[in-house]
C-alpha positions as CSV (number, residue, x, y, z in Angstrom):
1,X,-27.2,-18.6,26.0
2,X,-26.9,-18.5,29.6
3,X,-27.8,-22.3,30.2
4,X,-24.9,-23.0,27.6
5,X,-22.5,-20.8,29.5
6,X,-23.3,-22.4,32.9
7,X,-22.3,-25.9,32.3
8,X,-20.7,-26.8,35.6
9,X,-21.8,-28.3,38.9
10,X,-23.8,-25.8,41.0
11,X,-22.5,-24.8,44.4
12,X,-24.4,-24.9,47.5
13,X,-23.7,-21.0,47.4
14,X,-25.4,-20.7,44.0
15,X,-28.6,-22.8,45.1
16,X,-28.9,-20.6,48.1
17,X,-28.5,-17.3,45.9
18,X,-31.0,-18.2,43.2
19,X,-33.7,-19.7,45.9
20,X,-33.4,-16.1,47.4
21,X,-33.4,-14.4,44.3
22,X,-36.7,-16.4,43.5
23,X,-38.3,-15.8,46.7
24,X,-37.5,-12.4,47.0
25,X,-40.4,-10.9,45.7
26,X,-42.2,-12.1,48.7
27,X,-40.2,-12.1,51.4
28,X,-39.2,-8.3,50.5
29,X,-42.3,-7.1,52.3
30,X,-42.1,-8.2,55.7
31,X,-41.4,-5.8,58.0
32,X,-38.1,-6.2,60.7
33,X,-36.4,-4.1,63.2
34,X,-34.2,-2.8,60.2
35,X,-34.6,0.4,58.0
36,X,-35.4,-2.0,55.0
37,X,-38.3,-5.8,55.1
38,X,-36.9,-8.9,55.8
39,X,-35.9,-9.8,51.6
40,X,-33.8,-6.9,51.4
41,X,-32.2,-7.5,54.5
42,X,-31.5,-11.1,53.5
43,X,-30.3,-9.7,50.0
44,X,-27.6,-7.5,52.0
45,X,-26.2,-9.8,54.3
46,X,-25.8,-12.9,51.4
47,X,-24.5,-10.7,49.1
48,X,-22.0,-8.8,51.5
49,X,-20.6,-12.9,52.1
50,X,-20.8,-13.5,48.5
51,X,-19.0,-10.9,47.1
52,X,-16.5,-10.7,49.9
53,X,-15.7,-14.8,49.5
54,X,-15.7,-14.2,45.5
55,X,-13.6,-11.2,45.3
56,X,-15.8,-8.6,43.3
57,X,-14.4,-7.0,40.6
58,X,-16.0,-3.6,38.6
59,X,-16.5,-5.6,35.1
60,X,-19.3,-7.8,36.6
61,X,-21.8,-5.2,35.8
62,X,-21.9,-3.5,32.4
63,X,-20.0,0.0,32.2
64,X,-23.4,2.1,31.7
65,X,-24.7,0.9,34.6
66,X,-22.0,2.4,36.9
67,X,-23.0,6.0,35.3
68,X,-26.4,5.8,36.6
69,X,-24.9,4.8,40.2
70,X,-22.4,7.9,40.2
71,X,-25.5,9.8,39.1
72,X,-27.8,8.4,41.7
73,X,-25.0,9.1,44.3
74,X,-24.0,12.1,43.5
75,X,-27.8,13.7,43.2
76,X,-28.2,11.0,46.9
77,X,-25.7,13.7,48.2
78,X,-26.4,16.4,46.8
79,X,-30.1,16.6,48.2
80,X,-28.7,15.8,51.6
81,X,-25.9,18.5,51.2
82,X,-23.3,16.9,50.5
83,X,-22.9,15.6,54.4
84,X,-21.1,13.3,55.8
85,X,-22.9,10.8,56.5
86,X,-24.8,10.5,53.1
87,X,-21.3,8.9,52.0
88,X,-22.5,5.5,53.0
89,X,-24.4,4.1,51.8
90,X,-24.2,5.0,48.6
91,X,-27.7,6.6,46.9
92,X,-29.7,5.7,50.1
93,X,-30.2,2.2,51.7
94,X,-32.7,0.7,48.9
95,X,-30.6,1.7,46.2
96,X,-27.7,0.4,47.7
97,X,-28.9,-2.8,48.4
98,X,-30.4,-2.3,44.4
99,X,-26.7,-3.0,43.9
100,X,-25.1,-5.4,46.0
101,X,-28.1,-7.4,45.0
102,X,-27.2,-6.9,41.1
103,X,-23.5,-8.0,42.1
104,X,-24.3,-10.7,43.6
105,X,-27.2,-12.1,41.9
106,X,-24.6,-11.8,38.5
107,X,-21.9,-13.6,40.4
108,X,-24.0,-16.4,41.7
109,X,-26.1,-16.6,38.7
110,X,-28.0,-20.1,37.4
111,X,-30.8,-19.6,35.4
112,X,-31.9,-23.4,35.5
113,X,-32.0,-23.2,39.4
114,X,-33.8,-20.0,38.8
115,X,-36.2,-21.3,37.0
116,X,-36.7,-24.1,39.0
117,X,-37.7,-22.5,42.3
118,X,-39.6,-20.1,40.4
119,X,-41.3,-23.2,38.9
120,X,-42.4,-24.6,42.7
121,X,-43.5,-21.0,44.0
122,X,-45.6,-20.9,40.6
123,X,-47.3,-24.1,40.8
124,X,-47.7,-23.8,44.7
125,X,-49.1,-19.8,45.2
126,X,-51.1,-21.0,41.1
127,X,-52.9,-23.5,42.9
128,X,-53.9,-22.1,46.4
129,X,-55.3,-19.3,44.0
130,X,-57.3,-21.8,42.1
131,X,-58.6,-23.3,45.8
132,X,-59.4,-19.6,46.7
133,X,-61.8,-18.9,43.4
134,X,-63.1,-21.6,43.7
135,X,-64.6,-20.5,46.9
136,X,-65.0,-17.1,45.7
137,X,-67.2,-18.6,43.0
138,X,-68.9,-21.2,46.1
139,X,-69.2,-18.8,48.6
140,X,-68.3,-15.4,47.7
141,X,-65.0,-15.5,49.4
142,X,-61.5,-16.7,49.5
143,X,-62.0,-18.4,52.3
144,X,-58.6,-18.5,53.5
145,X,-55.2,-16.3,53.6
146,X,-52.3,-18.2,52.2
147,X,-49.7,-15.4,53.2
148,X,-47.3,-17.2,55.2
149,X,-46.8,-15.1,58.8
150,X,-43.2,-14.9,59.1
151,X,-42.5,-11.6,61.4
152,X,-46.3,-10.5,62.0
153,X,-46.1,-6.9,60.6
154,X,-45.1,-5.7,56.9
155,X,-44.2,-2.6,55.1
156,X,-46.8,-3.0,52.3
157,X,-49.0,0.2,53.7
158,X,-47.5,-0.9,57.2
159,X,-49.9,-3.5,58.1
160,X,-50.2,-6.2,60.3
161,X,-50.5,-9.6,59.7
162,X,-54.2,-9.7,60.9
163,X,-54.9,-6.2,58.7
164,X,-53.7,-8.6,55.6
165,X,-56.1,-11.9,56.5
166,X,-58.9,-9.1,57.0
167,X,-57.7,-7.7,53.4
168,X,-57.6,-11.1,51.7
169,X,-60.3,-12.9,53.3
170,X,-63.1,-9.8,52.6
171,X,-61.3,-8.1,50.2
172,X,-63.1,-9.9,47.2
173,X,-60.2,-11.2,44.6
174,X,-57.5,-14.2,45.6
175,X,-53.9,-13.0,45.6
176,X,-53.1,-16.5,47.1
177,X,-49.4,-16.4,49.1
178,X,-49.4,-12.4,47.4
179,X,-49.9,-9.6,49.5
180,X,-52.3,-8.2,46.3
181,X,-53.5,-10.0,42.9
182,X,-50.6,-7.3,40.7
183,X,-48.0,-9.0,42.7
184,X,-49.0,-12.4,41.9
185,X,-49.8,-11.2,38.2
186,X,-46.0,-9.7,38.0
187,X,-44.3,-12.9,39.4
188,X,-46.4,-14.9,36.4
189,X,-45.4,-12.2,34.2
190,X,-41.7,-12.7,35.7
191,X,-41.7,-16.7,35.4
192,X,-43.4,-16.9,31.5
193,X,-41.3,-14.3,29.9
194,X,-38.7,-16.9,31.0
195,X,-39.9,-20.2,30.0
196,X,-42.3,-19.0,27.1
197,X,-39.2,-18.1,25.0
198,X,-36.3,-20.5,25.6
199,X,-34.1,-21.4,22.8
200,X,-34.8,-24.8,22.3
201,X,-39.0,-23.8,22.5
202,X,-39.2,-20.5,20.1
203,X,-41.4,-23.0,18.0
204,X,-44.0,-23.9,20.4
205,X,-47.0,-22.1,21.6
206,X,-48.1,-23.9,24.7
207,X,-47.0,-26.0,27.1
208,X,-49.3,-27.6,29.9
209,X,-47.3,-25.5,32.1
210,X,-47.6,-22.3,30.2
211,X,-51.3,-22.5,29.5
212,X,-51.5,-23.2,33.7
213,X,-49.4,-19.8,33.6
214,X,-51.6,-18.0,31.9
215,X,-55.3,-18.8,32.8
216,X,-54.0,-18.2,36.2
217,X,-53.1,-14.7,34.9
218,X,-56.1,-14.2,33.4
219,X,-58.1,-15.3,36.3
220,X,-56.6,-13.0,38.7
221,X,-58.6,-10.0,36.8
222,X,-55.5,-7.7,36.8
223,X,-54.8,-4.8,35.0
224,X,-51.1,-5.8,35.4
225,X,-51.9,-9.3,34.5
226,X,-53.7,-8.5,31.2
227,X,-51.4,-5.5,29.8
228,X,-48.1,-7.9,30.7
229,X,-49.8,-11.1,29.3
230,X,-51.2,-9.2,26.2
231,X,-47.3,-7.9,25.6
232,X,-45.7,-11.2,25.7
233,X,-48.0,-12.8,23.8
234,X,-47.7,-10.5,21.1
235,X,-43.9,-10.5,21.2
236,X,-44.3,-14.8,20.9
237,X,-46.6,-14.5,18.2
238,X,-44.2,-12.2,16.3
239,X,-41.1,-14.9,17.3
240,X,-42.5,-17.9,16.3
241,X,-43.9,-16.3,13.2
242,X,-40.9,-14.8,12.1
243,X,-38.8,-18.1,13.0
244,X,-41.1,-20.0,10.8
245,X,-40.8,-21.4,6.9
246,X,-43.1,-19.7,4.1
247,X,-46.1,-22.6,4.5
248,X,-46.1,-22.2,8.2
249,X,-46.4,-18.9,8.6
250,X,-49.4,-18.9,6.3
251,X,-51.3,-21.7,8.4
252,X,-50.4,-19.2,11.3
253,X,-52.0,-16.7,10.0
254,X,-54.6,-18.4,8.6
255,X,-55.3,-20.0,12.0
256,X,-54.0,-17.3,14.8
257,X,-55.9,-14.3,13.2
258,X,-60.0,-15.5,14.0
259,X,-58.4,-17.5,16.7
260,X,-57.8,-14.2,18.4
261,X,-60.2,-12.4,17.1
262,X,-62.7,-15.1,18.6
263,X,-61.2,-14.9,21.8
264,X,-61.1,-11.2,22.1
265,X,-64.9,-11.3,21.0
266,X,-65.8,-14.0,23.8
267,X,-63.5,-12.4,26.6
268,X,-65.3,-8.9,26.3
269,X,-69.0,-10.4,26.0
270,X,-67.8,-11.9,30.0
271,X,-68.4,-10.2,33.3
272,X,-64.6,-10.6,33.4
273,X,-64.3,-8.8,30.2
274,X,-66.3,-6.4,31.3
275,X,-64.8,-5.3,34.4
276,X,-61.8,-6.1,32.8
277,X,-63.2,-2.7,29.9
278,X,-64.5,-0.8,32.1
279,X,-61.1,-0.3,33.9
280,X,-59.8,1.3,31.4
281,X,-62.0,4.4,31.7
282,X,-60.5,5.0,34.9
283,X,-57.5,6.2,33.2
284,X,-59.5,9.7,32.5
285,X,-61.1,9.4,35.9
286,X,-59.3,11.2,39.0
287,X,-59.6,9.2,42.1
288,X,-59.4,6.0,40.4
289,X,-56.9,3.2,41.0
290,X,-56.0,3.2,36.8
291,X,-55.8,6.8,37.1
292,X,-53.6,6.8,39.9
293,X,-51.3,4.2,38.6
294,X,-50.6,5.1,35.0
295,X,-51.7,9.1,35.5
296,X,-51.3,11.2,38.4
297,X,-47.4,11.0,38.7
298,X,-47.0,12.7,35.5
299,X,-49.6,15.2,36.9
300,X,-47.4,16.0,40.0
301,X,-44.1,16.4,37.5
302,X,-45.7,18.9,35.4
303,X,-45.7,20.5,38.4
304,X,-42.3,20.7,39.2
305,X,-40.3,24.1,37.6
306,X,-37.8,23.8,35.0
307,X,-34.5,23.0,36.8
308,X,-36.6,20.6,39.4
309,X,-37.8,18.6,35.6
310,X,-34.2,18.2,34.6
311,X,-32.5,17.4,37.6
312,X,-36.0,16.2,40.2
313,X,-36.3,16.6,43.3
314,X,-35.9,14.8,47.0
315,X,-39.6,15.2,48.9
316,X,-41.7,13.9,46.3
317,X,-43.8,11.9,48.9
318,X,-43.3,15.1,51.1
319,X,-44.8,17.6,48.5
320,X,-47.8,15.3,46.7
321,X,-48.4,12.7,49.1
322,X,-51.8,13.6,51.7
323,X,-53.8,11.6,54.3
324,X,-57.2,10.1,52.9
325,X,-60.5,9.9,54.5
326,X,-59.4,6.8,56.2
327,X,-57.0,8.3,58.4
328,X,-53.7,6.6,55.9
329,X,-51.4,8.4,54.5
330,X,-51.2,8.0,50.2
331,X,-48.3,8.4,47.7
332,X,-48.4,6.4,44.5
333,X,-46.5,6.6,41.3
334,X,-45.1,3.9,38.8
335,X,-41.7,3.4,37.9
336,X,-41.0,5.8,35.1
337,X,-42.7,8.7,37.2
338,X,-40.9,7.4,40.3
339,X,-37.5,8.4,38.5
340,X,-39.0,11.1,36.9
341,X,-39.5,12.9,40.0
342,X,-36.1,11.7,41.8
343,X,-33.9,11.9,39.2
344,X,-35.7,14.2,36.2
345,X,-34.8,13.4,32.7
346,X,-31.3,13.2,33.8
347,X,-32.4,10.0,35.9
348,X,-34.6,8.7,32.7
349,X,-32.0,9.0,30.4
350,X,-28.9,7.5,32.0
351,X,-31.4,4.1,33.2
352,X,-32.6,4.7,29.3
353,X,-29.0,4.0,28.2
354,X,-28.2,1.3,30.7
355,X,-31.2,-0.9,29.9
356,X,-30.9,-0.1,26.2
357,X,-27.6,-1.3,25.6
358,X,-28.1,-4.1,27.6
359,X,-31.2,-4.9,25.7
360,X,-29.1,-4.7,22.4
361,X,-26.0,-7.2,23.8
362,X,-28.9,-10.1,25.2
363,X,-30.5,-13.0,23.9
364,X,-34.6,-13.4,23.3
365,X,-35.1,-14.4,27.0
366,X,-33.0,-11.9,28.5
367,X,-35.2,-9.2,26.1
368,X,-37.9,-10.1,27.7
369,X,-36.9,-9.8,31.1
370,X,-36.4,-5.8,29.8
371,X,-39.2,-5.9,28.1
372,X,-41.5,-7.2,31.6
373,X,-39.5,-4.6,33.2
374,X,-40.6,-1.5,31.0
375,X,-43.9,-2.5,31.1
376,X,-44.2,-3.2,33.7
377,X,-42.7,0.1,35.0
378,X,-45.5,2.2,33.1
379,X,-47.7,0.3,35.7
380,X,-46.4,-0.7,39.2
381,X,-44.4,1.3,42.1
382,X,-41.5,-1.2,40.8
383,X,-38.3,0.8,41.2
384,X,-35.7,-0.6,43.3
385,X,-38.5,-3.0,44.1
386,X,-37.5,-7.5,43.9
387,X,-39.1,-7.4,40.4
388,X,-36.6,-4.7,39.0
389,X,-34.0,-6.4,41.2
390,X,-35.0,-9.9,39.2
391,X,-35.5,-8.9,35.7
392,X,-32.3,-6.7,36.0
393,X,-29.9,-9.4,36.9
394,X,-31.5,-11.6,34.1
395,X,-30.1,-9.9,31.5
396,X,-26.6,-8.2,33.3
397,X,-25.9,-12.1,34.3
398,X,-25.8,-13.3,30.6
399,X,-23.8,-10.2,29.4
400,X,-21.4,-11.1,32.2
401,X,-21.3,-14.6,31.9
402,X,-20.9,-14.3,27.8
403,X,-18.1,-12.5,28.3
404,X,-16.4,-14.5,30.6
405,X,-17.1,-17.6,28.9
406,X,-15.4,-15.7,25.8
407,X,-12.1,-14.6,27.7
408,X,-11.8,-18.2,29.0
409,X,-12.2,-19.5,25.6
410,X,-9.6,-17.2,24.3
411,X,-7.0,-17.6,27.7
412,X,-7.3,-21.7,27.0
């Protein structure tokens, strides 16, 4: 729908938007003499110049979503009460940028230039991971660190650029040009729900460039990687079948069912598969990094009282964070439980409604990128992170761009 819509001539200030927005997920965590990394930063100033040279206006974003930014403000100022200077920004610095960052990503948005950066950082960071397990398999490590070293320091548990060669090179697993193997895993998660369920390829499986997609994500030995991949695979299964004729969808069965049964089989009979098990009795284990991912943060809101459920609270890393053996300090909960405990179910029901309707006005591709999201959020400290940035504008771009496209039509 979208690639329909955008039919004209892209501007230079489009191609530097969408290689931003495609980069952003790594450039975010580079730390700079700024309160927020070096992507965020980048994400502020563009989209300051954007929306100031393409005269914003309220109807680029859907209505719902400007309830859940009065509601993020007003609780913002509320747990800083109601001072001055919590007027500006808006909600706090990463949530502010959150939305000049949907603004402007809508404005300038291009889904084939999207796609096509996202294309060369797949195919670049997939390969130097493939060089890296390869030497893994050789030699027992990776060798070599493929994160670039732009500023020498970053925010991702505030180390240094040497603390992330020691990390990568002894650390076991490649993550490649990723900081850690989930956030390779969610930008391959990211890039297939995009080109796995275009339009014009609903009917076909695989692609040379999917199946690269995906035995990289399988590789990785994620927890994020398997749980997204086993998702979207489902959801394609369920598309092409549905989309198919009586005979076909009878030869699908006939062939998809032991084909996936056999592969299941095969996986868990792996050391992969095994590891890959075994993880998920972590999710019952305290201490453990399944536990602490998809667990503990609904542990530390069933502590909060009443009022603190509905409404949350403003020193959640305050009140359940604590300093580990090691000396560093540890706070870790998903999405979900990350607006759970800032924002109660006040905060989980006004995103709820946002993402839902936009879920309901978006094409396949666009549900997917929600889709990525929510999953995704039931797994990964994404909120407010480049992912949610990403799969957000996704769909708030088509909605936008639909619309306009519509009024356009009618005006001519």
């Amino acid at each position: 729908m979208i690639d329909k819509i955008k039919t004209y001539k892209s501007s230079n200030q489009n191609k530097m938007s969408m290689l931003i927005l495609a980069l952003l997920p790594i450039l975010a965590w580079y730390k700079i003499p700024f309160p927020v990394g070096l992507g965020y930063a980048l994400v502020m100033i563009v989209s300051i110049y954007y929306i100031v040279r393409n005269s914003f206006n309220i109807n680029v974003l859907p209505n719902m979503f400007w309830a859940v930014f009065a509601y993020v403000c007003f609780m913002w100022m509320y747990n800083h009460h109601f001072s001055f200077w919590s007027l500006f920004p808006p909600g706090g610095w990463v949530f502010f940028i959150f939305v000049l960052a949907l603004i402007w990503g809508v404005m300038s948005f291009d889904l084939g230039l999207l796609k096509k950066y996202m294309h060369w950082i797949v195919i670049i960071s997939g390969v130097l991971f493939w060089i890296q397990l390869v030497c893994v398999v050789a030699i027992g490590s990776p060798k070599f660190c493929f994160v670039p070293n732009l500023t020498g320091a970053f925010t991702y548990e505030d180390f240094s650029y040497a603390d992330i060669v020691n990390k990568h090179i002894n650390g076991g697993m490649p993550c490649s040009i990723f900081l850690e193997k989930s956030y390779l895993a969610y930008y391959f998660l990211s890039y297939l729900s995009l080109i796995w369920f275009e339009t014009n390829e609903k009917r076909k499986m695989f692609t040379k460039e999917i199946i690269f997609v995906i035995a990289t994500l399988i590789a990785s030995r994620s927890g994020t990687a398997l749980v997204g991949f086993s998702v979207l695979f489902a959801v394609k299964v369920f598309s092409v079948f549905w989309t198919a004729s009586i005979g076909r969808r009878v030869l699908l069965f006939l062939l998809l069912i032991p084909m996936i049964v056999g592969c299941i089989y095969l996986y868990a009979d792996t050391e992969m598969g095994q590891q890959m098990l075994n993880r998920t009795e972590e999710l019952s284990s305290e201490g453990t990094s399944g536990y602490t991912r998809v667990v503990e943060g609904y542990m530390m809101f069933d502590q909060l009282s009443p009022e603190e459920k509905i409404v949350g609270i403003s020193d959640a890393r305050e009140r359940f964070g604590f300093i580990t053996s090691t000396g560093a300090f540890m706070f870790y909960v998903n999405g979900v439980q990350s607006i759970l405990l800032n924002l109660g179910y006040v905060g989980v029901l006004v995103y709820l409604l946002f993402y839902v309707n936009l879920f309901r006005e978006v094409k396949l591709t666009s549900k997917m990128s929600i889709i990525v999201l929510l999953v995704m959020s039931l797994l990964e400290a994404n909120y407010l992170n480049p992912y949610m940035m990403l799969l957000t504008i996704i769909p708030s771009a088509e909605v936008y761009l639909r619309r306009k496209y519509i009024l356009n039509k009618t005006v001519l």
